[in-house]
BASEBA-209994 format. One line per field, with one value per residue (C-alpha): residue in one letter; x, z, y; residue number from 1. Coordinates in nm, 2 decimals. Layout:
residues N
rest <- A|...
u <- X|...
w <- Z|...
v <- Y|...
nr <- NUM|...
//
This chain:
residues 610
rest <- X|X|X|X|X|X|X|X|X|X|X|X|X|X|X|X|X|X|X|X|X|X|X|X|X|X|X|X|X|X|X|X|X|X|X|X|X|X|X|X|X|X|X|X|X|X|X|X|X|X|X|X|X|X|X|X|X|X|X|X|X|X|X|X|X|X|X|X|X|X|X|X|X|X|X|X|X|X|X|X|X|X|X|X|X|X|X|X|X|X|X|X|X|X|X|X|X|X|X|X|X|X|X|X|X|X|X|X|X|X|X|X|X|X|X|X|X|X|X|X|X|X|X|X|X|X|X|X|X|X|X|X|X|X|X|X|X|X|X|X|X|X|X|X|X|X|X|X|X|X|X|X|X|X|X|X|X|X|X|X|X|X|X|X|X|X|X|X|X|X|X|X|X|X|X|X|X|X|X|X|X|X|X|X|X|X|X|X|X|X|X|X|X|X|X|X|X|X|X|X|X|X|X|X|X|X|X|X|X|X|X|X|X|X|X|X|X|X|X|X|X|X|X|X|X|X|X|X|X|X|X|X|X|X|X|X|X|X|X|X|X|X|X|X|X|X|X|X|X|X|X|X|X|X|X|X|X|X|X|X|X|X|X|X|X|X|X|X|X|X|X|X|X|X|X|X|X|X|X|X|X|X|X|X|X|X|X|X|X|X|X|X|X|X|X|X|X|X|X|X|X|X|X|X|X|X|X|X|X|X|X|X|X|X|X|X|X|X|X|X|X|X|X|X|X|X|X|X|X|X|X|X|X|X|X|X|X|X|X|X|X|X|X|X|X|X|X|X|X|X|X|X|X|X|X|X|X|X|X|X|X|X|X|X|X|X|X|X|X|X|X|X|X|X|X|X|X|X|X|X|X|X|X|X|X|X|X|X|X|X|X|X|X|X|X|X|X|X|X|X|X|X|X|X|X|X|X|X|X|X|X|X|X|X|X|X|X|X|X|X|X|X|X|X|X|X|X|X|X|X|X|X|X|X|X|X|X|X|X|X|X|X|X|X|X|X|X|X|X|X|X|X|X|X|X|X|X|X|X|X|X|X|X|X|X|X|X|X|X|X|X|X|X|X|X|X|X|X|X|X|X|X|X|X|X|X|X|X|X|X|X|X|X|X|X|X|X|X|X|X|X|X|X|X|X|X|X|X|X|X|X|X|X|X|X|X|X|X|X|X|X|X|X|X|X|X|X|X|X|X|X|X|X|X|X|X|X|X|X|X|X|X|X|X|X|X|X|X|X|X|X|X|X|X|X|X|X|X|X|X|X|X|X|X|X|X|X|X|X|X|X|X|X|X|X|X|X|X|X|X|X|X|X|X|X|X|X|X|X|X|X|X|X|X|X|X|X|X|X|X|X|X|X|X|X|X|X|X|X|X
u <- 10.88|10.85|10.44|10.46|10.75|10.53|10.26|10.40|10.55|10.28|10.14|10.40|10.33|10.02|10.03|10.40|10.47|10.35|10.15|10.47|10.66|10.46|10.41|10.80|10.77|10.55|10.29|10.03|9.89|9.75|9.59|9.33|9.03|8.75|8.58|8.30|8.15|8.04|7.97|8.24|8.24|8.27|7.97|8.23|8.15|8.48|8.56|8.80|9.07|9.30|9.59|9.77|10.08|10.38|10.37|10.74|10.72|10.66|10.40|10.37|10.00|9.92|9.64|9.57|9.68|9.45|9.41|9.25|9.12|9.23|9.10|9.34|9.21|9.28|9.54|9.70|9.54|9.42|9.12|9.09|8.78|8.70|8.66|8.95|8.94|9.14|9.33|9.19|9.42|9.68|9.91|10.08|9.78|9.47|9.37|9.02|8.94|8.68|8.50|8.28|7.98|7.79|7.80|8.15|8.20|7.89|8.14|8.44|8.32|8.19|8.55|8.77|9.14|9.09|9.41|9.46|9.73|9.85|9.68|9.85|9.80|9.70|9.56|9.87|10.05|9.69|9.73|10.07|10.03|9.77|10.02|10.25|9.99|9.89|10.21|10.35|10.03|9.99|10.02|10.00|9.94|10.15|10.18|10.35|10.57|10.68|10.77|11.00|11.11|11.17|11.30|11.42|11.78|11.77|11.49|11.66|11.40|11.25|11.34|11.17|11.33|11.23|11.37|11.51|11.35|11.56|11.55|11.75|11.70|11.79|12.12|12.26|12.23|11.86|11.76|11.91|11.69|11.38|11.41|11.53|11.18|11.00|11.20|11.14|10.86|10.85|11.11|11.33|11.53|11.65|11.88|11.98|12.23|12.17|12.10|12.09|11.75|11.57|11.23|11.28|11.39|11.12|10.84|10.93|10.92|10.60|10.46|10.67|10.47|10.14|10.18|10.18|9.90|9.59|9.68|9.95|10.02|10.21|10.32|10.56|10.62|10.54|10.25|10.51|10.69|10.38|10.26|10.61|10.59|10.23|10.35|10.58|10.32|10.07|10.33|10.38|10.02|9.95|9.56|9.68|9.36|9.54|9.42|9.45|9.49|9.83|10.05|10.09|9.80|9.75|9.52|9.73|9.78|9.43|9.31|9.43|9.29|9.02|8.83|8.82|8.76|8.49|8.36|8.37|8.21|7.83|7.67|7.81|7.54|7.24|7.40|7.49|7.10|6.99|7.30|7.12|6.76|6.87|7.04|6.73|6.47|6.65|6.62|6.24|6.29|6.00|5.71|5.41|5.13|5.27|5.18|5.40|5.72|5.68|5.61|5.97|6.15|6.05|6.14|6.49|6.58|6.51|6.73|7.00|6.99|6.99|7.33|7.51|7.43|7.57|7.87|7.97|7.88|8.12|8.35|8.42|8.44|8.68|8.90|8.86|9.00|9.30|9.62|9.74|9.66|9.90|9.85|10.08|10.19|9.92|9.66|9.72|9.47|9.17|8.84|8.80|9.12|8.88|8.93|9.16|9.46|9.77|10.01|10.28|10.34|10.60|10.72|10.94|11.16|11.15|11.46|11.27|10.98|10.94|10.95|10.62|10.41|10.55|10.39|10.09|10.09|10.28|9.97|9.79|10.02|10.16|10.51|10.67|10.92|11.09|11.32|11.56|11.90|11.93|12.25|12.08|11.82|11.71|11.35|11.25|11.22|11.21|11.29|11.62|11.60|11.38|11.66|11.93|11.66|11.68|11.39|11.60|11.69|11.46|11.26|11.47|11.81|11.74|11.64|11.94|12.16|12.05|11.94|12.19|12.11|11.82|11.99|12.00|12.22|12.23|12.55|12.49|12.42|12.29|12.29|12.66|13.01|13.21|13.43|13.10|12.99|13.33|13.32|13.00|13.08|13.38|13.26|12.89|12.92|13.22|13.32|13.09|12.88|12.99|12.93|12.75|12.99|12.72|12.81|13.14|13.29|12.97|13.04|12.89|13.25|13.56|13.86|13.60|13.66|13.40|13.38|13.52|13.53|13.53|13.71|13.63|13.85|14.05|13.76|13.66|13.30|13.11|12.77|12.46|12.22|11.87|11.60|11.56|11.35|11.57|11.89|12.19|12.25|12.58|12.51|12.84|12.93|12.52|12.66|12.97|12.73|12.56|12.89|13.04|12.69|12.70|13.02|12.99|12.67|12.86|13.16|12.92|12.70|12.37|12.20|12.32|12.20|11.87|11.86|11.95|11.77|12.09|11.94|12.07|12.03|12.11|12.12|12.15|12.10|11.99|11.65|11.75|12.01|11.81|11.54|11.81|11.91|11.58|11.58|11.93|11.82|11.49|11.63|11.91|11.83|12.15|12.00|11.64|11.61|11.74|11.55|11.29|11.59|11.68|11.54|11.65|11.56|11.74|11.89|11.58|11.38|11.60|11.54|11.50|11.57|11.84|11.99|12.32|12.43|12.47|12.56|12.60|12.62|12.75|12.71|12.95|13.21|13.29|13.61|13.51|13.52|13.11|12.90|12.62|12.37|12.58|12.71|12.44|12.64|12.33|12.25|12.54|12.55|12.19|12.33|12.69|12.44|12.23|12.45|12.49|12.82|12.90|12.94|13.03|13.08|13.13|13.22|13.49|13.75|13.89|13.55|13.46|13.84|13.77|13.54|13.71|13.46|13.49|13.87|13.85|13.64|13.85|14.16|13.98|13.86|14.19|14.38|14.15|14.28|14.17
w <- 8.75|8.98|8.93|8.55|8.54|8.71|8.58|8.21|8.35|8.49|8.12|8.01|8.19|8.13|7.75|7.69|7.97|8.02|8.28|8.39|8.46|8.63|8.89|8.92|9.01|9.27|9.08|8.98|9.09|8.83|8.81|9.09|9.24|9.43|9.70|9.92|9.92|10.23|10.38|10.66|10.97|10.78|10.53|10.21|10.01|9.97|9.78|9.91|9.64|9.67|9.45|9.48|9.27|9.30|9.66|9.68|9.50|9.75|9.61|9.64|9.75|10.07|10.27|10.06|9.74|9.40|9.22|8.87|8.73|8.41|8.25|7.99|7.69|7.53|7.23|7.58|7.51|7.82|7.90|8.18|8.37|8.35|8.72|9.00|9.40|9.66|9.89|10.23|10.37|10.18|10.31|10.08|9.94|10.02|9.97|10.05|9.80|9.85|9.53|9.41|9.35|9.35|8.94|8.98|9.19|8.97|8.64|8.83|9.02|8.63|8.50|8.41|8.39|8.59|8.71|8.96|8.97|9.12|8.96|8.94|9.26|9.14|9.51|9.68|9.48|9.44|9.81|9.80|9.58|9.80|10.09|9.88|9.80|10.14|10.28|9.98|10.07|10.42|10.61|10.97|11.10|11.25|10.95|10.78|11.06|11.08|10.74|10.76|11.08|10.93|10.58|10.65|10.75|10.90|11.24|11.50|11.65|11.94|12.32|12.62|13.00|13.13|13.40|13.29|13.37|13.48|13.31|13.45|13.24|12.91|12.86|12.87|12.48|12.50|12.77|12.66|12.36|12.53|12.75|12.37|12.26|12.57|12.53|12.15|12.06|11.70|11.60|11.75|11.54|11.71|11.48|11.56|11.40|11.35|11.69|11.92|12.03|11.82|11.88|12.26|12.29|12.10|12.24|12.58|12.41|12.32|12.63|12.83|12.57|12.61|13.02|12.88|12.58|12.54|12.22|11.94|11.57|11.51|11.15|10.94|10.55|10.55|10.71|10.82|11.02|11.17|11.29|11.45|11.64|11.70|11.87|12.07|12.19|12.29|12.50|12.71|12.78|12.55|12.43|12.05|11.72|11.39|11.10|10.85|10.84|10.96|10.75|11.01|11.15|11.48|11.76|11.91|11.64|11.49|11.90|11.85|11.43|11.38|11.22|11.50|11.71|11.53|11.56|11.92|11.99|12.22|11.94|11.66|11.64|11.62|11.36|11.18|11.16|11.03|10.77|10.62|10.68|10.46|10.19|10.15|10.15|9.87|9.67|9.69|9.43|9.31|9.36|9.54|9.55|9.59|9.91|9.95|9.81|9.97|10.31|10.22|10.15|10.49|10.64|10.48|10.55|10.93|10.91|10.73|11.00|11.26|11.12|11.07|11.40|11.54|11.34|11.44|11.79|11.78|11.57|11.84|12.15|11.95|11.84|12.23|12.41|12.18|12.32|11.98|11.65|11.42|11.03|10.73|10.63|10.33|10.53|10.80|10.51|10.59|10.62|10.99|11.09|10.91|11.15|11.37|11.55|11.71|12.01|11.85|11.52|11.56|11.19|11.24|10.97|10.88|10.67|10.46|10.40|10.13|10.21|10.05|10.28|10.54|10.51|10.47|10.83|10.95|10.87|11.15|11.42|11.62|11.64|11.50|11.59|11.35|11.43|11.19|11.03|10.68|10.67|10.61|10.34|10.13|10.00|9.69|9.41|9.05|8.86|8.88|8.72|8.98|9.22|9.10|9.13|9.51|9.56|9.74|10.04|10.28|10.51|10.78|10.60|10.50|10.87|11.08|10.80|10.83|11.24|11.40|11.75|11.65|11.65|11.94|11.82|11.98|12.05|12.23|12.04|12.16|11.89|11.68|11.83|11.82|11.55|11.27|11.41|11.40|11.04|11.04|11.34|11.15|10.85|10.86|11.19|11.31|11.53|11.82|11.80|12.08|12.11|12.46|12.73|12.70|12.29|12.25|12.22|12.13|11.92|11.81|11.80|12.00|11.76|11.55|11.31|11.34|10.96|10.69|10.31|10.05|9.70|9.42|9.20|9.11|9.04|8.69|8.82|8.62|8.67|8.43|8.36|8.39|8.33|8.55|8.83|8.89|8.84|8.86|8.92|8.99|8.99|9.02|9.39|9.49|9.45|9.64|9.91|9.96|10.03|10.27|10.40|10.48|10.57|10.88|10.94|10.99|11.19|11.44|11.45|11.34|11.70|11.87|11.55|11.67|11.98|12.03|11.77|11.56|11.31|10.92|10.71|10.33|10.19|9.82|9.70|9.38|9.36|9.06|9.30|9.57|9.38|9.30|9.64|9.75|9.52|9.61|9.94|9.91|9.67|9.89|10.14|10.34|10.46|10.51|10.88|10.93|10.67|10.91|11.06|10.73|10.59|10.25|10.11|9.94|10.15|10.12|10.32|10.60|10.70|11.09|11.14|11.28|11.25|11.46|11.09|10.79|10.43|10.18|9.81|9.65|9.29|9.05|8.88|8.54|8.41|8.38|8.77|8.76|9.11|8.98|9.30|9.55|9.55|9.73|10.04|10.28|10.14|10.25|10.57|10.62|10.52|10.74|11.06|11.07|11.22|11.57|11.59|11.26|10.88|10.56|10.29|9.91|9.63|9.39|9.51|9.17|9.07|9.41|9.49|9.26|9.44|9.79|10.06|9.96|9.94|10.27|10.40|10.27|10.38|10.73|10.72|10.67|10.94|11.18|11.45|11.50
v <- 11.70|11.38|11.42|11.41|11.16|10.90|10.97|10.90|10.57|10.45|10.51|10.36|10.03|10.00|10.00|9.85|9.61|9.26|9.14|8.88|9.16|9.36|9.11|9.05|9.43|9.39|9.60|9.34|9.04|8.77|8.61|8.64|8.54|8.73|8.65|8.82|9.14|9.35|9.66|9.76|9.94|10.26|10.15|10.10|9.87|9.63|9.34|9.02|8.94|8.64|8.55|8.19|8.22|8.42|8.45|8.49|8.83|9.11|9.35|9.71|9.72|9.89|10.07|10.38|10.34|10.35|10.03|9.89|9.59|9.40|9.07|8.94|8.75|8.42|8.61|8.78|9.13|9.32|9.48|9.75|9.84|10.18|10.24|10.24|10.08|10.19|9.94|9.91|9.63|9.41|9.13|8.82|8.66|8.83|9.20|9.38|9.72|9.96|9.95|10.22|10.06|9.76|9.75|9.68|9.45|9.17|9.29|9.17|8.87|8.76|8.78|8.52|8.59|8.85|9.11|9.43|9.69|9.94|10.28|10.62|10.77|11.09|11.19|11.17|11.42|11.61|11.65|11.73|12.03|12.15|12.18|12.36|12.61|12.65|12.68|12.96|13.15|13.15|13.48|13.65|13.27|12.98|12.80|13.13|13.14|12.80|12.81|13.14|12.96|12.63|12.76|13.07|13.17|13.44|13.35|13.17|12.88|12.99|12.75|12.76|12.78|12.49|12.29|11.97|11.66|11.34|11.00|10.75|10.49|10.71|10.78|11.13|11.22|11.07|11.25|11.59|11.49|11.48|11.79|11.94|11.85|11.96|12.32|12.34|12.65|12.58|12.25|12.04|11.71|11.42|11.24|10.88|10.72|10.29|10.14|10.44|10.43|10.67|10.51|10.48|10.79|10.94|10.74|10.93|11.24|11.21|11.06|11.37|11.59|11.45|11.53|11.91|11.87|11.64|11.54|11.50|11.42|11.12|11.08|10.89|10.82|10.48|10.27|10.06|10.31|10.44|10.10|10.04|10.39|10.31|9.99|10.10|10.35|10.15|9.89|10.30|10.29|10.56|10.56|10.55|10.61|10.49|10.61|10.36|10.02|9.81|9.65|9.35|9.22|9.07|9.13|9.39|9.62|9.58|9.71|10.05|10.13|10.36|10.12|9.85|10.10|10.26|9.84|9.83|10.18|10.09|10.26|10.06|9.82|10.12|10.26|9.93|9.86|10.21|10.17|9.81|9.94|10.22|10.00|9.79|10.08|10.23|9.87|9.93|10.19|10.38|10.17|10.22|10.53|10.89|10.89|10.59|10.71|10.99|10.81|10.63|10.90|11.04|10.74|10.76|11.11|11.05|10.74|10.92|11.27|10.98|10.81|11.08|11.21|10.88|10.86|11.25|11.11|10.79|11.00|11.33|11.02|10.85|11.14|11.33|11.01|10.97|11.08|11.01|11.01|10.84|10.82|10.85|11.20|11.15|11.02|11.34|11.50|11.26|11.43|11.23|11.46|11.83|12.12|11.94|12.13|12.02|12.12|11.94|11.72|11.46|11.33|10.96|10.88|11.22|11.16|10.94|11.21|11.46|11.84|11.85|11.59|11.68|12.02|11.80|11.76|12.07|12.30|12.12|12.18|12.45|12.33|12.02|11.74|11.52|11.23|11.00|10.96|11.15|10.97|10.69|10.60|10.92|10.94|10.72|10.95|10.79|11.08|11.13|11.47|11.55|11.45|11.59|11.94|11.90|11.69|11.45|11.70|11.64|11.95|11.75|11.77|12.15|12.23|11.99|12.17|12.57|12.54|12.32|12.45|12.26|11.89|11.60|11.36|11.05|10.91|10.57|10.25|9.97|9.72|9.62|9.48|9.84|9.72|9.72|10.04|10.22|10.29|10.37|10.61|10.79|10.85|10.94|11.10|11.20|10.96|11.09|10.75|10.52|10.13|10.06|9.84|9.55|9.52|9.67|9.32|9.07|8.81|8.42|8.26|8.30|8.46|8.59|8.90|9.09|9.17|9.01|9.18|8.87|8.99|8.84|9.06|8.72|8.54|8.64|8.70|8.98|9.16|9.18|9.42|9.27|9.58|9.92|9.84|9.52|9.65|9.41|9.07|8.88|8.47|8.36|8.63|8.49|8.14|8.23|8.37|8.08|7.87|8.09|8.11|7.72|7.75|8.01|7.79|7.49|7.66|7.78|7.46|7.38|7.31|7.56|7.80|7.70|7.65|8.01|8.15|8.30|8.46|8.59|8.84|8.85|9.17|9.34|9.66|9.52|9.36|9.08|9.00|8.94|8.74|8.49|8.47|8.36|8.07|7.97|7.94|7.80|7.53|7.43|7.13|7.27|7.54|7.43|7.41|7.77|7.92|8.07|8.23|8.42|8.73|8.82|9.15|9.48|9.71|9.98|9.67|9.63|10.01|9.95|9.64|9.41|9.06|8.87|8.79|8.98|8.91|9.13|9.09|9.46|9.25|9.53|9.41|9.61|9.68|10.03|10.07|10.19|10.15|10.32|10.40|10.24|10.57|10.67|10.57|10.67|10.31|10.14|10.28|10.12|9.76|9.80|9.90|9.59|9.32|9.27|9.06|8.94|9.11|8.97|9.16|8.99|9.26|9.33|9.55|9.67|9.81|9.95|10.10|10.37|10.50|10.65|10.54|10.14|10.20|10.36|10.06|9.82|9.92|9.92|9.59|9.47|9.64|9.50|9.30|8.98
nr <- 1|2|3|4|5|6|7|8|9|10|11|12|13|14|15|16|17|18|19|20|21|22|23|24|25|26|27|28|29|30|31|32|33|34|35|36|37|38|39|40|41|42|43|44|45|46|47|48|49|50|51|52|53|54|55|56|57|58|59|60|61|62|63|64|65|66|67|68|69|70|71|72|73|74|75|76|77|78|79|80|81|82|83|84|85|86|87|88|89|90|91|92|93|94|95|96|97|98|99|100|101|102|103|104|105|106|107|108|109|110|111|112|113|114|115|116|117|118|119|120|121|122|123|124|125|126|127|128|129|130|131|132|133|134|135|136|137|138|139|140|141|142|143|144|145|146|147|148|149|150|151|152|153|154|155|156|157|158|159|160|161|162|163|164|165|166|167|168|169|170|171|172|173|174|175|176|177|178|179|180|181|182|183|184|185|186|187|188|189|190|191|192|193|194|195|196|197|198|199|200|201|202|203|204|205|206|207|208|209|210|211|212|213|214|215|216|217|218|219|220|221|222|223|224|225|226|227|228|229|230|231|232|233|234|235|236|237|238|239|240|241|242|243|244|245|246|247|248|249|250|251|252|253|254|255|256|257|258|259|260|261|262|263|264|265|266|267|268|269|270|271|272|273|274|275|276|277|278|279|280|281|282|283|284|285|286|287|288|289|290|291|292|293|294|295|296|297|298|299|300|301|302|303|304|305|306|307|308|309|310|311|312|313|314|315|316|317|318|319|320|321|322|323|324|325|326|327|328|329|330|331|332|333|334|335|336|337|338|339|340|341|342|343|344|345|346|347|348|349|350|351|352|353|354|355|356|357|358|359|360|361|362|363|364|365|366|367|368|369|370|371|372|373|374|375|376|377|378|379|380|381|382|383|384|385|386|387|388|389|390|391|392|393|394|395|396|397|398|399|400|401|402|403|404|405|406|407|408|409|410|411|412|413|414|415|416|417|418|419|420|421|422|423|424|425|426|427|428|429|430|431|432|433|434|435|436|437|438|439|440|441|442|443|444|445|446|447|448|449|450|451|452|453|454|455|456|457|458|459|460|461|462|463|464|465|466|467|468|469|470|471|472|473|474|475|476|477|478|479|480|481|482|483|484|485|486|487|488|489|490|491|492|493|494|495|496|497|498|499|500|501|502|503|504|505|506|507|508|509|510|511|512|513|514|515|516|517|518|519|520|521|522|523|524|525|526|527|528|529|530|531|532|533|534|535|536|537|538|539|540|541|542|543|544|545|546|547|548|549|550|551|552|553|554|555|556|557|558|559|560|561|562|563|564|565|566|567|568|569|570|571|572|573|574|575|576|577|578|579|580|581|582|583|584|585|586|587|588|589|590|591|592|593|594|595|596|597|598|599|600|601|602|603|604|605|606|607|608|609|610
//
């Protein structure tokens, strides 16, 4: 259902929707301009795109992920090549694509008014599918057992006796989560709620695992999240291979990619000169005597038996001195990882994750780990049919749900003054989340509330509808923002803001919303020198992340008392949990009182002491 609803939106885009809004989406960029073509490390041939406007619209475009070209007439009519690239790196104004052929990439370089999109990505679901079919099919192995074990209600997960190893400087609920994992025969869930040290406390899991095993699967939904665990690995000491490329680049992320190492490898540059003496004997074509072809294509079929002999060379040293191998769920399906088995799987964000890629992974591993919060954001399904079918319930939600004895929850957090996290605590997860002695009480001024709901029921303000991907958007509560905004700047003082680095966050589930937000801010000469201190984004982009300050705009206001997806309150438990000592929240309280968790919050905002 979600496979053919995509597939007849992406249709749908292609042939209805203008190129200006597609780039507002994040799903285009245009116009663009090419620049040069090379063979890489792994002998693709890639082509260098650059676009120079719009660079305040985040894009959608990541490693992985199928794109086409376009060139757009004078009368505005487009033109689509009939060929697709894949993205093999992409970051705000420069992308490089593995292109298919050499063809292509003259016909493109040629083009004026020339466009690239994001394609249907057919292969993802493709391999999707797959897993399903494996995993439906598989008998008398481990895969069918996991499954019974994983799905089933019956089977009781299977725990080791093992004596339990100390870790001073976990607390107690991380450590019983570790020595959870280290007992765990076939699955084990640590679930953190916002700021308890989820990554910590499974970055020692794995590195207590890989004292028992040689090697582990490291996956997560997003490249994102698997270049943050990836990170944190590699700061352990932990010899990590990435599969893919980063989303961030820097010299220290870039170290640990298969690619870069597959670069630095002593036999790199042997196989770099057979790859070009190969490209530029096949040029030659067919001239010369018969005794001369033939002569060549002797030549080439040594060359060729004496690459691939290096790259399986290059490729097993790579792959044996890994400790980890870390890749998307998807990308767990690459031919470099054919054949490949598995001690353990660990799955980050797992709450993020469909069922169906994470079997992706699963059928490479003997038992399997997963770590995240499904009280906080769900995965993004666009169907909503789909949703409401139970696509939404994640293999982790089925699993922390049916197995219980299954669950670590972590109970300590580290990051928000107790009075932000106690809501949080009390309704998500039954109060057992504790603020640490070090933030209980933090704080940026003396007499300080720690949260502070802004109504604008009184205020006559009223939201618009502005398309489907965008959503909402409420002007006159973004403008009201802004104000209070300059107004907590000014009470705390502008020097001392940068001096110690106080840094904002502005937050909106909608995305219209936070468009305008972006302008406000970069058009105001208040807030210029703080602006590298502020991050504005919905609430879906501050998964992870944390700021001192938060602002939120909720945007509905409607007579009829609708919320729409704030509903979903796994997303407003993401935006509560990001500030450290101070949250704002603006929103209308007699459209959100209807519903009873923002009457709930409300009413404990204001009992608050101050």
């Amino acid at each position: 259902m979600e496979y053919e609803y995509e597939k007849e939106e992406f249709k749908r885009q292609t042939e209805t929707m203008g190129v200006a809004r597609k780039v507002k989406r994040g799903l285009c960029w245009y116009p663009v301009g090419t620049g040069r073509s090379y063979y890489n490390s792994l002998n693709q041939l890639v082509l260098v795109v650059n676009r120079s406007e719009d660079l305040d619209i985040e894009h959608n475009f990541e490693y992985g992920r199928p794109v086409c070209f376009f060139r757009q007439s004078a009368d505005g009519s487009l033109t689509y090549y009939n060929f697709t690239a894949t993205v093999s790196y992409a970051d705000e104004t420069r992308m490089v694509v593995v292109m298919p052929e050499t063809g292509s990439i003259v016909d493109v370089q040629a083009a004026e008014r020339l466009g690239v999109q994001l394609f249907f990505d057919e292969t993802s679901y493709r391999t999707m599918f797959e897993a399903l079919a494996d995993v439906l099919r598989a008998k008398g192995n481990r895969l069918a057992e996991l499954r019974d074990t994983l799905l089933g209600n019956n089977l009781k997960a299977g725990f080791r006796e093992l004596y339990p190893v100390r870790f001073p400087w976990l607390n107690t609920t991380q450590e019983h989560a570790v020595n959870r994992v280290l007992c765990a025969r076939d699955v084990a869930i640590v679930h953190g709620p916002p700021g308890t040290g989820k990554t910590t406390t499974l970055v020692e899991a794995i590195y207590e695992t890989l004292h028992r095993e040689p090697q582990v699967l490291v996956c997560a939904q997003s490249n994102m999240a698997v270049d943050w665990i990836s990170e944190k690995l590699v700061d352990r000491g932990v010899n990590v291979l990435r599969i893919g490329n980063p989303t961030r680049v820097n010299d220290k992320m870039l170290s640990f990619t298969y690619e870069h190492r597959f670069e630095s490898h002593p036999s790199y540059p042997e196989l770099w000169s057979i790859r070009k003496e190969l490209r530029q004997l096949g040029g030659q074509g067919r001239r010369g005597s018969y005794s001369e072809r033939e002569a060549l294509r002797n030549r080439m079929s040594r060359l060729r038996d004496r690459a691939t002999a290096l790259e399986l060379q290059i490729n097993t040293e790579l792959f044996d001195s890994a400790h980890v191998i870390a890749s998307t769920l998807v990308s767990s399906n690459h031919r470099l990882l054919g054949g490949r088995r598995f001690g353990t799987l660990f799955i980050d964000e797992a709450a993020q994750a469909l069922e169906a890629a994470c079997w992706i992974a699963i059928r490479k591993a003997d038992r399997v780990v997963l770590a995240g919060d499904h009280c906080q954001l769900p995965p993004t399904i666009k169907c909503y049919d789909a949703a409401r079918g139970g696509l939404d319930c994640t293999l982790m939600e089925k699993i922390a749900s049916n197995k219980p004895a299954c669950v670590s929850l972590l109970k300590m957090q580290y990051r928000m003054h107790e009075a932000i996290m106690r809501f949080s605590s009390q309704w998500f997860y039954d109060n057992q989340v504790e603020a640490a002695p070090d933030v209980k009480h933090r704080g940026i001024l003396d007499w300080d509330r720690p949260i502070t709901w802004i109504d604008t029921s009184e205020m006559e303000f009223k939201e618009e509808f502005v398309g489907d991907s965008f959503g909402r958007i409420n002007k006159s509560e973004a403008d009201l923002l802004i104000d209070k905004l300059q107004a907590y700047i000014e009470r705390i003082g502008g020097q001392r803001i940068l001096d110690e680095r106080i840094d904002f966050a502005i937050i909106s589930p909608y995305k219209a919303q936070v468009q305008y937000l972006r302008g406000k801010v970069k058009n105001s000469a208040t807030l210029r020198p703080y602006r590298h201190l502020f991050t504005i984004n919905t609430v879906d982009g501050f998964q992870g992340q944390e700021r001192d300050v938060v602002f939120i705009s909720l945007v509905r206001a409607n007579e009829q008392g609708q919320i729409g997806f704030l509903g979903d309150l796994r997303r407003m438990n993401v935006a509560m949990t990001r500030a450290r000592m101070k949250l704002v929240i603006l929103g209308e309280a007699a459209t959100l009182s209807h519903h009873p968790f923002y009457k709930t919050l409300i009413h404990y905002i204001n009992t608050l002491d101050t």
